[in-house]
C-alpha positions in Angstrom: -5.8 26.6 -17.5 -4.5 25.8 -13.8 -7.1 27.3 -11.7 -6.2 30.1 -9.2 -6.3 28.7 -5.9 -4.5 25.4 -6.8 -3.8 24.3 -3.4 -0.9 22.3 -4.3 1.3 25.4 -5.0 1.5 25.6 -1.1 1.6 22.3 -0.1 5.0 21.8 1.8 5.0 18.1 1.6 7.0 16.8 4.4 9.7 19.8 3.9 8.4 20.9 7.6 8.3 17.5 9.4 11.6 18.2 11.7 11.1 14.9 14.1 12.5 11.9 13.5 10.5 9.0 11.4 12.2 5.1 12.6 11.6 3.3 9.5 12.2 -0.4 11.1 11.9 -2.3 7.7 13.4 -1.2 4.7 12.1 -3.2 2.1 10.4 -3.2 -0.7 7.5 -1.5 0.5 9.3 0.0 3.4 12.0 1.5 0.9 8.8 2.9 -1.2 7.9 5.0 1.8 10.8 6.4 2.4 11.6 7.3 -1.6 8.1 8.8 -1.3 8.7 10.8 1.9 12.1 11.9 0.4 10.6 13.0 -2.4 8.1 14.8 -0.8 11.0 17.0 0.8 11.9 15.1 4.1 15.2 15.5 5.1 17.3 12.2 5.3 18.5 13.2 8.8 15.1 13.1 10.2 15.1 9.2 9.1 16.9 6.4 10.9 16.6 3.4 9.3 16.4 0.0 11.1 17.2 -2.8 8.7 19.5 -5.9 9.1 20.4 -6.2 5.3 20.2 -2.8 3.4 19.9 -2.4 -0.1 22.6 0.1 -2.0 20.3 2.1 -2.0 20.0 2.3 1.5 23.2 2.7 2.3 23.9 5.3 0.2 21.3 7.7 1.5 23.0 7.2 4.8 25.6 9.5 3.4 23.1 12.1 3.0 22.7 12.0 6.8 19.7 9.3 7.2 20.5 7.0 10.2 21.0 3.5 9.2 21.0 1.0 12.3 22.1 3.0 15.2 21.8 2.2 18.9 18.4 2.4 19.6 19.4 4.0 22.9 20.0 7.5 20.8 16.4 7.2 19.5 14.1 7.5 22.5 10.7 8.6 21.7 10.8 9.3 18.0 8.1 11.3 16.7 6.9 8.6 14.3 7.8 4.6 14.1 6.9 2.6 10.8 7.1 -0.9 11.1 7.5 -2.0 7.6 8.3 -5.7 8.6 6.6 -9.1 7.4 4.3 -10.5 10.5 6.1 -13.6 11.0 9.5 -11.9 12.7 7.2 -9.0 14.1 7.8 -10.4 17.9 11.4 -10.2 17.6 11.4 -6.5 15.6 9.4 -5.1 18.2 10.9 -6.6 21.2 14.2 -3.5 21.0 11.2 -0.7 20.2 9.8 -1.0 23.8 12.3 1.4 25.2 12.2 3.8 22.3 8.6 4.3 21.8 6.9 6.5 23.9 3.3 7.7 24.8 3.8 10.9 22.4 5.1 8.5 19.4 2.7 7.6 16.3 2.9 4.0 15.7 2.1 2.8 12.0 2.1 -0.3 11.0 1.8 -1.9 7.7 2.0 -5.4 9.0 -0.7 -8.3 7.1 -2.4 -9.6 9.5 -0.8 -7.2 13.1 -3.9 -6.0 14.7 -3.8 -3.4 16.9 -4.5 -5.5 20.0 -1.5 -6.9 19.0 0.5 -3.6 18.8 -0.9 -2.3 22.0 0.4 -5.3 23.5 3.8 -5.5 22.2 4.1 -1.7 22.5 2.3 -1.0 25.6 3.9 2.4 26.1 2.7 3.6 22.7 0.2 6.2 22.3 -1.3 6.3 19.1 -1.4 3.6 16.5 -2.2 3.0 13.1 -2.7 -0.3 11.5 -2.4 0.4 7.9 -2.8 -2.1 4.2 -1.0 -0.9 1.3 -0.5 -3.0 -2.1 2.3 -3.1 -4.6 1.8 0.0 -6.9 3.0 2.1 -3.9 6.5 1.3 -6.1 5.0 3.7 -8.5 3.4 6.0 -6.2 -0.2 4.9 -7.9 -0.8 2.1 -4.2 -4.0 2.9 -2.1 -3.8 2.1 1.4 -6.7 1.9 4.5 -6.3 3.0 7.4 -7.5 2.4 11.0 -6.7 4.8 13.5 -6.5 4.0 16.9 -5.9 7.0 19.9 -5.1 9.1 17.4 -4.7 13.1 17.4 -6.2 15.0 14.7 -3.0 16.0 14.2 -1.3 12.2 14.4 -4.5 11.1 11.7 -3.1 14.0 9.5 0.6 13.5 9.8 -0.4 9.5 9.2 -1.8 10.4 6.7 0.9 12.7 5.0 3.3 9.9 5.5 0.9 7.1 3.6 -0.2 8.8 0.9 3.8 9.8 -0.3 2.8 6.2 -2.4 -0.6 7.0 -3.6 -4.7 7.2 -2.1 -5.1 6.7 1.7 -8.8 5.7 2.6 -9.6 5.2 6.2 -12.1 3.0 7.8 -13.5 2.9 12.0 -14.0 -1.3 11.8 -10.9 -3.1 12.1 -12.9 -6.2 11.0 -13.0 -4.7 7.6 -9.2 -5.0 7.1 -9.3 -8.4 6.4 -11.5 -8.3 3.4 -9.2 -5.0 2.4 -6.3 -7.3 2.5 -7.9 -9.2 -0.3 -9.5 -6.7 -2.4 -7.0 -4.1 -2.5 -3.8 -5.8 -0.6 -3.9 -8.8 -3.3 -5.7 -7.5 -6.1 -2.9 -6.2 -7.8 -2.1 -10.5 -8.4 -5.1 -10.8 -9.7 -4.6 -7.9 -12.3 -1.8 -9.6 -13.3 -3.3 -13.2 -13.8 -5.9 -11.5 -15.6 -3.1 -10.1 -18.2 -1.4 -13.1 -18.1 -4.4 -15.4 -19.2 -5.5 -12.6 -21.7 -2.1 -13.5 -23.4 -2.8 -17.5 -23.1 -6.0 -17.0 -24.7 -4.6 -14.9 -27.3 -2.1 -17.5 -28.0 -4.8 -20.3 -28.2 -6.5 -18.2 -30.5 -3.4 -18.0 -33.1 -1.1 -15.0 -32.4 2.4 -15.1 -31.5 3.1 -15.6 -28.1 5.2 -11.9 -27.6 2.9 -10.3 -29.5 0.1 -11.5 -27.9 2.0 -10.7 -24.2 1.9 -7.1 -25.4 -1.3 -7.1 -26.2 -3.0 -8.3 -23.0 -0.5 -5.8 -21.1 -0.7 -2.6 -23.2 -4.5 -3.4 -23.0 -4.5 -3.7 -18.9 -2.5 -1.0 -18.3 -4.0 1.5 -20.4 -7.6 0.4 -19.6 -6.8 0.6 -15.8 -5.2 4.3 -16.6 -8.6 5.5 -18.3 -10.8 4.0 -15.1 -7.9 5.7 -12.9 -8.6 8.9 -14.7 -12.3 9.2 -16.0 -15.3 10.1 -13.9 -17.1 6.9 -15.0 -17.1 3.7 -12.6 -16.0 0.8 -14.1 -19.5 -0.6 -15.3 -20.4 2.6 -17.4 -17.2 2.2 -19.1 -17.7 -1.2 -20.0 -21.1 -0.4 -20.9 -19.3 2.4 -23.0 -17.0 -0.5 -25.0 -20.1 -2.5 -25.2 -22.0 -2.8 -28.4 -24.8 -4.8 -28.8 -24.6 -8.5 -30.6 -20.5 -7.4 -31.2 -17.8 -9.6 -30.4 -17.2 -8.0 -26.9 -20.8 -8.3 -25.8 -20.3 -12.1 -27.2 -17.0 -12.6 -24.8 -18.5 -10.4 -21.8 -21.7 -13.6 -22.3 -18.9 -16.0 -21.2 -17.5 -13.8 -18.7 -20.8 -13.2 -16.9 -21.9 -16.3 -17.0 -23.6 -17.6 -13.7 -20.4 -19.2 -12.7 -18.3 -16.7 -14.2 -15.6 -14.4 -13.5 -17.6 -12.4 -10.9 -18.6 -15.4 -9.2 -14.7 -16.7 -9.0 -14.1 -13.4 -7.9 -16.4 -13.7 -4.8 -15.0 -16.4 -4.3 -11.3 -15.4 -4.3 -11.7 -12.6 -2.4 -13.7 -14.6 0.6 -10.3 -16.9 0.1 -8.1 -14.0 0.9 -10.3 -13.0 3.2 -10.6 -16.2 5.4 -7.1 -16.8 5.1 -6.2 -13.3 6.4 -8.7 -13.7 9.6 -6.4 -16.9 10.4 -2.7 -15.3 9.6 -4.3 -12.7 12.3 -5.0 -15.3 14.4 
C-alpha cells in the first residue's frame, strides 16, 4: 500500500521552472539532461540549446519550440547556464557566454577537471556556480552526481539540484579537493563495472563454456547483482557475506579475490590512478 502522504504526488518536477536553461553542449550527457528535464515537465521553449553539430534528436525538439543555436545576443542573463562541454574546447565555449551570463544566473558545470577558479575566471560576471561530476548511467536516469556549490542561494542549491537529479542521485560535498577522487570512484567506475563483466565472461570461457553464453552470464549476473545492492538496505559487504557460505566454492574464489594483492588492492590503486590523473587534467 502507497502510504498517505507520498510526497511525490505533488512534486511538480520542473513543470513550474518558467526561465530559460542555456544548455551549451548537447551531447551525450548533455542530451541526458535535457531528456531528463523534459521529462520532468520542462517546457522546450524554456531551453536554448547551444551545440555546433546536433543530433536528430535535437533538432527535432526544436520544433517543439526549444531554441537551437540562436544569437546569443537574444539570451542575456538566462536563469540557468549548463556547460555540458569536454574541458579541452572549454576556453573557446565560454569565451561567447561572457555577455550572456549575468550576476543573477546559476552556472553548472559538468566539465572533468573545470574548477571553479577556473569558471569564476572565465565567467567573471557570474554569480553562482556549480561544479558538478556525473557518470554514464545518467542515460538511464540510474547516474549519481556530486556537487560543489559555490555562492549559491538556497534557492540556486535547490534548483541545481532539481536540474541534476532529472538523471539519478545528487550528493553534494563543501571540499572541492574531493572531486578529484569522485572523478575516479564514481565518474569512471562505471568502466570498471564493465571490465569486471567482461573478464567474468573471459574466465568463464577459460573455464569451458561457450563464449555467448558465458557473455550472458557475467552480464545478467552484474546487472542484476548491482540492481539488488541498488535496492536492499544491506551495504555491499553484508550481502556478500549473505552469498557467502563457508568452505563453498564462492568463499574459495572470494580467497583469490582478497588476496593481499588482490582485487581491493588493484582497486586502490586504480582509483589513486584516476585520481592523480584527474589533479593534472585540472592543472
Amino acid at each position: 500500500m502507497l502510504p498517505t502522504n507520498d510526497s511525490s504526488r505533488h512534486d511538480p518536477g520542473l513543470r513550474d521552472f518558467f526561465g530559460t536553461i542555456v544548455l551549451v553542449g548537447a551531447g551525450k550527457m548533455g542530451s541526458a539532461l535535457l531528456e531528463g528535464w523534459l521529462r520532468l515537465g520542462l517546457a522546450a521553449n524554456n531551453v536554448a540549446v547551444i551545440e555546433p553539430t546536433p543530433s536528430p534528436a535535437i533538432s527535432a525538439l526544436a520544433k517543439r519550440g526549444l531554441l537551437l543555436n540562436p544569437d546569443r545576443r537574444t539570451l542575456r542573463e538566462p536563469a540557468v547556464v549548463v556547460l555540458a562541454i569536454k574541458p579541452q574546447v572549454a576556453a573557446d565555449a565560454i569565451a561567447p557566454l561572457g555577455a550572456v551570463v549575468g550576476a543573477a544566473t546559476l552556472v553548472i558545470s559538468i566539465m572533468a577537471g573545470r574548477t571553479l577558479q577556473f569558471l569564476s575566471g572565465a565567467l567573471d560576471r557570474a554569480g553562482a556556480l556549480v561544479r558538478a561530476m556525473p557518470n554514464t548511467p545518467a542515460a538511464i536516469g540510474r547516474g549519481v552526481t556530486v556537487a560543489v556549490p559555490l555562492r549559491t542561494s538556497g534557492a540556486q542549491r535547490r534548483l541545481a539540484e532539481r536540474l541534476l537529479s532529472a538523471t539519478g542521485a545528487v550528493e553534494w560535498i563543501d571540499d572541492e579537493t574531493l572531486m578529484d577522487a569522485v572523478t575516479a570512484v564514481s565518474g569512471s567506475g562505471p568502466a570498471y563495472v564493465f571490465l569486471l563483466a567482461e573478464a567474468l565472461a573471459q574466465a568463464g570461457v577459460a573455464a569451458g563454456l561457450p563464449l555467448r553464453l558465458a557473455q550472458t552470464l557475467a552480464r545478467e549476473t552484474v546487472a542484476g547483482s548491482g540492481e539488488l545492492l541498488h535496492r536492499s538496505g544491506l551495504d555491499a559487504a553484508a550481502l556478500r557475506q549473505n552469498v557467502t557460505s563457508p568452505g563453498g566454492t564462492t568463499a574459495a574464489a572470494l580467497e583469490v579475490l582478497m588476496a593481499k594483492n588482490g582485487l581491493k588492492t588493484l582497486m586502490e590503486s586504480a582509483v589513486a590512478a584516476a585520481t592523480a590523473r584527474s589533479r593534472e587534467l585540472a592543472g
